[in-house]
C-alpha positions as CSV (number, residue, x, y, z in Angstrom):
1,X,0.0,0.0,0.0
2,X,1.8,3.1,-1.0
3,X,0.0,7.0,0.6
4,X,0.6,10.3,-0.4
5,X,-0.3,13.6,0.3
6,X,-0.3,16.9,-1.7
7,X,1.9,18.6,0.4
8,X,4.7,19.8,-0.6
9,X,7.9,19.8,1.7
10,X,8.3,23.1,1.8
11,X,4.8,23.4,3.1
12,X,5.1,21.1,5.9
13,X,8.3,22.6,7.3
14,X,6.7,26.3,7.2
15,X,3.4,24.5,8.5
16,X,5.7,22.9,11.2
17,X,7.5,26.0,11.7
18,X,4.4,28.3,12.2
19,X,2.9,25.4,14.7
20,X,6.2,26.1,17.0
21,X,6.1,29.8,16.6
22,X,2.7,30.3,17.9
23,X,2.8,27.6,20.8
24,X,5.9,29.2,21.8
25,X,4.7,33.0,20.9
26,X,1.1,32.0,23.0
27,X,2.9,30.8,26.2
28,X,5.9,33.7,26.0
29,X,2.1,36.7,25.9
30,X,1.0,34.6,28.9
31,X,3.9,34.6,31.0
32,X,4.7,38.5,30.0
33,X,0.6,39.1,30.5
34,X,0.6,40.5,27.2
35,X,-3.7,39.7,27.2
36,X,-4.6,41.5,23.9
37,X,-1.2,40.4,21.9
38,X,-2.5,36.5,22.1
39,X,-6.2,37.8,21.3
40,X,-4.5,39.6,18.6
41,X,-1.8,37.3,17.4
42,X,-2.5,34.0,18.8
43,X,-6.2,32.5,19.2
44,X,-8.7,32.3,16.5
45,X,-12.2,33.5,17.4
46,X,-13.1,29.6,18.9
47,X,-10.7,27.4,20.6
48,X,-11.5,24.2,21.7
49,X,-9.5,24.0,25.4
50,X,-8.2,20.5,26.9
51,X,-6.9,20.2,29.8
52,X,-7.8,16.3,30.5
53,X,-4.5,15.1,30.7
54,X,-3.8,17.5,34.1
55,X,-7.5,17.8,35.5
56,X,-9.6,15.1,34.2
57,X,-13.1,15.9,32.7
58,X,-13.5,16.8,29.0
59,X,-11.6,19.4,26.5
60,X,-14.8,22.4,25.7
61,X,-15.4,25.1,23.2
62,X,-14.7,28.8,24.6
63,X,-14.3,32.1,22.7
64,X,-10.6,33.1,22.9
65,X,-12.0,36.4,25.3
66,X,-13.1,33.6,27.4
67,X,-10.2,32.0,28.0
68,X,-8.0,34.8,28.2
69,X,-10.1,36.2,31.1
70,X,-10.0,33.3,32.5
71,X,-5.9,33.1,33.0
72,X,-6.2,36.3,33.9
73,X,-7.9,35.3,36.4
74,X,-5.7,32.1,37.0
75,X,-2.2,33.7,36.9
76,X,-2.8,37.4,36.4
77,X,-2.1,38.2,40.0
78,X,1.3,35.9,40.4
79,X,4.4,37.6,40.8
80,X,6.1,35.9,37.6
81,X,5.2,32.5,35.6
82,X,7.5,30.8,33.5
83,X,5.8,28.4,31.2
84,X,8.2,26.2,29.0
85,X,6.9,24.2,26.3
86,X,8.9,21.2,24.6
87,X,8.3,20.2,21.0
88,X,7.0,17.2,20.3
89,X,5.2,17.2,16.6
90,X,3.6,14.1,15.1
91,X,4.7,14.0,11.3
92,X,1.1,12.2,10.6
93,X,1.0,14.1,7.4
94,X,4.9,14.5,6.9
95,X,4.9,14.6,2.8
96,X,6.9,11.5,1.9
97,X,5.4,8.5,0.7
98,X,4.9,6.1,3.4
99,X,5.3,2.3,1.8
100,X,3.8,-0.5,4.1
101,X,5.2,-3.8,3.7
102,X,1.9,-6.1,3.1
103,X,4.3,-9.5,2.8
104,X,3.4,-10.8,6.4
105,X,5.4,-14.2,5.9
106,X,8.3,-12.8,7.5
């Protein structure tokens, strides 16, 4: 079975590259409390929020003024926050063709 995409490489690396830029941009506005820059630069008008993996319940659908105002809330009256993000990015659509081996007599 052989997949493709129609990406092209330089796509995916400016794709990739924007990804990282705007994780790391979004988390620098929080720490610096720089509200309107990530309603400005950052958030679209809907995000969908998940934070399952650290609290449990289910990921929900805010407005991005909601969930700034609510890390204002959270961390706006703390001294200093340093947030530090590592980059882990899943090539699922990495433009190369992917070949399977289908011989299963191995």
């Amino acid at each position: 079975m052989t997949l493709t995409t129609s990406h092209s490489t330089i796509d995916y690396l400016l794709d990739e590259a924007n990804i990282h830029d705007t994780v790391t941009k979004m988390m620098l506005y929080v720490d610096l409390l720089r509200w309107d820059d990530i309603d400005k630069e950052v958030f679209t008008d809907n995000i969908c929020v998940d934070y399952t993996g650290l609290l449990g319940g289910e990921a929900t659908d805010v407005t991005r003024k909601e969930q700034i105002e609510l890390w204002k809330r959270s961390i706006g009256g703390l001294e200093k926050t340093q947030h530090i993000t590592t980059y882990a990015f899943a090539p699922t659509f990495f433009p190369a063709i992917v070949r399977r081996n289908t011989d299963h007599s191995s």
